[in-house]
Each structure stands twice: as C-alpha cells, then as structure tokens.
N, C-alpha and C positions, 0 to 999 in steps of 0.2 A: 504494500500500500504506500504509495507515495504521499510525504510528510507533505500538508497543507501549507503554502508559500501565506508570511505574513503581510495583509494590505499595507499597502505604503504609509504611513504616518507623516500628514504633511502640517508644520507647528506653524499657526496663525496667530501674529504675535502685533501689535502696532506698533511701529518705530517714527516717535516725532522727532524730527531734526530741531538741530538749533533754528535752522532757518524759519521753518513754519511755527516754531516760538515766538521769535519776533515778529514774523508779518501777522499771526494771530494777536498780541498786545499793540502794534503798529496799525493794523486795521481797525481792529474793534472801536477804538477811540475815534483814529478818525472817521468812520463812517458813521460817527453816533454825535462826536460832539459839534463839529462844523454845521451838520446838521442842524441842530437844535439852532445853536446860534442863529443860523439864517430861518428857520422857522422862527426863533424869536422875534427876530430884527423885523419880521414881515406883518408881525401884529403890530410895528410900529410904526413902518415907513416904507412908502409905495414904490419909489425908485428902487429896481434895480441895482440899476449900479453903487448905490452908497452899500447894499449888501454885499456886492459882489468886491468892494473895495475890503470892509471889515471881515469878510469871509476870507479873502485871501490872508489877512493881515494875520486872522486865528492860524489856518493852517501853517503861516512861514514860523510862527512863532510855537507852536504846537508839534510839529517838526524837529525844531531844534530841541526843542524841552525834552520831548521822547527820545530823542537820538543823543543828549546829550544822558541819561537816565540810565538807556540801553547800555551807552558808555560805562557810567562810574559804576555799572551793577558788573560787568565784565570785568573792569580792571579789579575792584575787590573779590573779586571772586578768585584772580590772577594772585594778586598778592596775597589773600591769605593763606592761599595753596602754598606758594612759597616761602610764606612766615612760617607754616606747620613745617614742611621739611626739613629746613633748617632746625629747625627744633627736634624732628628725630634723628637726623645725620648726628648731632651733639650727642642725644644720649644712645647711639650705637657706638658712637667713641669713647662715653665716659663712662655709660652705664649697661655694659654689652650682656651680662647675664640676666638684669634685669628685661631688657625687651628683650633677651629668649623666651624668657619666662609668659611675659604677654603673648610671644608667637606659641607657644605650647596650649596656652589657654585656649588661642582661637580654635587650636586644630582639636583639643578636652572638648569646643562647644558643638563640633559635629560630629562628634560621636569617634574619636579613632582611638585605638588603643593604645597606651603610656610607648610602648616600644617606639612603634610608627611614630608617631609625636617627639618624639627625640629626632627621630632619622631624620623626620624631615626639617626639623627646625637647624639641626644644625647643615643640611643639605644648603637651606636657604641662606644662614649664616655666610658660608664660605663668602657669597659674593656681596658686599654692602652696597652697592644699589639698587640688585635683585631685591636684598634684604629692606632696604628702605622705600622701598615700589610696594614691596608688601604691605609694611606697617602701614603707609597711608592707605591703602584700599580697604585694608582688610581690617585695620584696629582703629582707621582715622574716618573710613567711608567715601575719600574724597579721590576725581581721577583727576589726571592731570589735564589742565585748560589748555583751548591749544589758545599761545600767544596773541594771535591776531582776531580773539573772537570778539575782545570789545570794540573795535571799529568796523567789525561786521557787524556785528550788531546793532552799533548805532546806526548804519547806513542802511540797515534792514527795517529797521521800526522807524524810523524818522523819514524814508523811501514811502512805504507801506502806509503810513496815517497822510503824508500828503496826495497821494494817490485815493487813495479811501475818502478822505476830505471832499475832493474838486468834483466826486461822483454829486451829490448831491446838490450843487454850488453849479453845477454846468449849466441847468434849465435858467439861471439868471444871467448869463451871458450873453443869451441869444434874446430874452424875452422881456423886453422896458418895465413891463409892469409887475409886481413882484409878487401881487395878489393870483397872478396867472402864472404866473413862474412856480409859486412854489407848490401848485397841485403835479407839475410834472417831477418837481425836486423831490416832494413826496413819494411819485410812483418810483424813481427813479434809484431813491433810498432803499425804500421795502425791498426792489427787489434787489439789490445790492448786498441788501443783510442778510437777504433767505439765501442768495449763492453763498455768502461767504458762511454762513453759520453752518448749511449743509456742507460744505470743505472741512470746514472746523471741524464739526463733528467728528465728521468720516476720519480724518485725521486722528482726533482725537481716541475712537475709539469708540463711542457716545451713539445712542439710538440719532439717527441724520435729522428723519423730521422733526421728531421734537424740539433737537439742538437748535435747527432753525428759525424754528415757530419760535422760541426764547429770545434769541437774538432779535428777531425782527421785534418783539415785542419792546424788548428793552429800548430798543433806536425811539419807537413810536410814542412809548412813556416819556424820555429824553425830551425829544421835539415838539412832543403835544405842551408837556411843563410848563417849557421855553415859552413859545407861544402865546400861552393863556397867560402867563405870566406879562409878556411883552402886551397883551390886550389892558389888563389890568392897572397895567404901572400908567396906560398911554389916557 
C-alpha cells in the first residue's frame, strides 16, 4: 500500500512593510484633515479660491509636521538601538558570565535541557557579535534599524498626506463657487477613504469592508464637525 503523500501546507501570514506604515499614518491624516478644513472653510466662505489658498497652506504645513514626526520617531528608534548595544558590548566585556547566565535562561524558557543550554550558550559565546546580535533580539527584543529609515520615512508620510490632502481640495480648483465644489470634494473624499481603508485593511490583515466603512466614517464625522462648526461660528 503506498504511504499517503502529505497536502502541501501553504502558511498565510501578513507582512506590513515599513512602507505601507507610513503611507497608512501619511494618508489617513491627510485624506481626513484637509478635508475637514475645507469643509469647514465652506460653511464660511463662498470663494473658492481663498479655500483653495488655506487648503494648500494646511497641507505644505501638515506635510512637513508628519515628515518631520516620521523623522525624529526613526532617528530615536536608530539611537536607542545603538545606546542599548553599546550597553551590552560593555557588559560582555566586563561582565561575561553574567550575560551567559541570561543567554542560558533564554534557552531554560523554551524548554531545553541544562546540557544543551550550556553547548549552546557557550557555542554563541565564542563569537561577540554573534553573541551581542543575540542578547538584543533575544533578551532586549529589538532588530536592528536599517540607517536610512528615518528619511524614508519622513519622505513617505509627508509624500502620502500631501497626496491624500489635494484628493479632496481638487473639486475647488476647477469650481468658483465652493458651495458646488465641495459636494464633488465630498464624493471625491468618501470614495478616496473607502479605496484607501479597503488597502489598509487588506494590508492590515483586518475584515476589508468593515475596515473601510470605518474609515470613510471617520473622514465624514471629521468634515461634517468642521462644517457645522464653521456654520455656527459664521
């Protein structure tokens, strides 16, 4: 009898890059807040163009705030990495049986037996930067950043919310009156949030429609606020 060949096992995993990190924090904002603003602005003032002036002015400025944001979260995240290793390089120099003793612990907490747990810690020892690649992963939880992620990132979220921004902002370029402008800037949003919330999602992992139906909700709370607020104050 021929032994039964086993189905293939294919592992369904989601993987979010850095990238779609930041255009997900670089979107989100800007497809919601310019928005609003210019819905604001419209319960208050019919021209066009002064919203198309102040719209522009959020996003150049909203832009920079997010990409500068994106920035100092990337460089701290760069340095603290390397404030920590420095700090285990010291004590594999001063205090070398001590961090065996942590490396033995790690390999005590999944389960391997005292012998094995020796081999391998002093396995790892031989080499001190195998050994100090460890301790951060394995006793600190941290990998290493790569160098250039915080000016990719700023360039990616501060990219991303100005692009996300001018979706909304376009229907007043073309249209004087801003009372007719911003029913197209409206459609123009919603459906803007439902693409990018069903990407989000899917990305994310996340049931798509729901994810979307959320997001476009939140843009519409956002801009309705703005509005009734701007009706109010006028």
């Amino acid at each position: 009898m021929r032994t039964p060949v086993p189905a293939i096992h294919t592992e369904q995993h989601t993987h979010s890059s850095n990238f779609i990190k930041d255009v997900v924090i670089g979107m989100s904002d800007g497809l919601t807040v310019p928005f609003a603003l210019a819905a604001g602005l419209t319960g208050a003032v019919s021209q066009s163009s002064l919203i198309v002036i102040a719209g522009l002015a959020e996003i150049a400025a909203g832009s920079i705030a997010m990409g500068l944001g994106g920035y100092l979260a990337g460089k701290t995240e760069q340095d603290y990495y390397e404030s920590e290793r420095r700090r285990e390089e010291t004590e594999v120099e001063t205090v070398p049986e001590m961090e065996k003793a942590e490396v033995r612990n790690f390999f005590r907490s999944i389960g391997l037996s005292t012998e094995v747990q020796d081999m391998a810690t002093e396995e790892i020892a031989k080499d001190k930067k195998q050994w100090i690649d460890f301790m951060m992963k394995f006793e600190l939880g941290l990998d290493e950043p790569n160098p250039k992620r915080a000016t990719k990132s700023a360039l990616n979220i501060g990219g991303s919310y100005a692009v996300g921004g001018l979706i909304p902002l376009f229907p007043y370029f073309i249209i004087p009156d801003s009372q007719q402008a911003i029913v197209y800037s409206i459609i123009a949003a919603l459906i803007s949030l439902f693409v990018f919330g069903y990407f989000k999602s899917k990305a994310t992992g996340v049931p798509v429609f729901s994810g979307a139906i959320k997001i476009v909700l939140i843009g519409a709370v956002a801009a309705g606020s703005a509005f009734l607020i701007a009706k109010l104050l006028q």
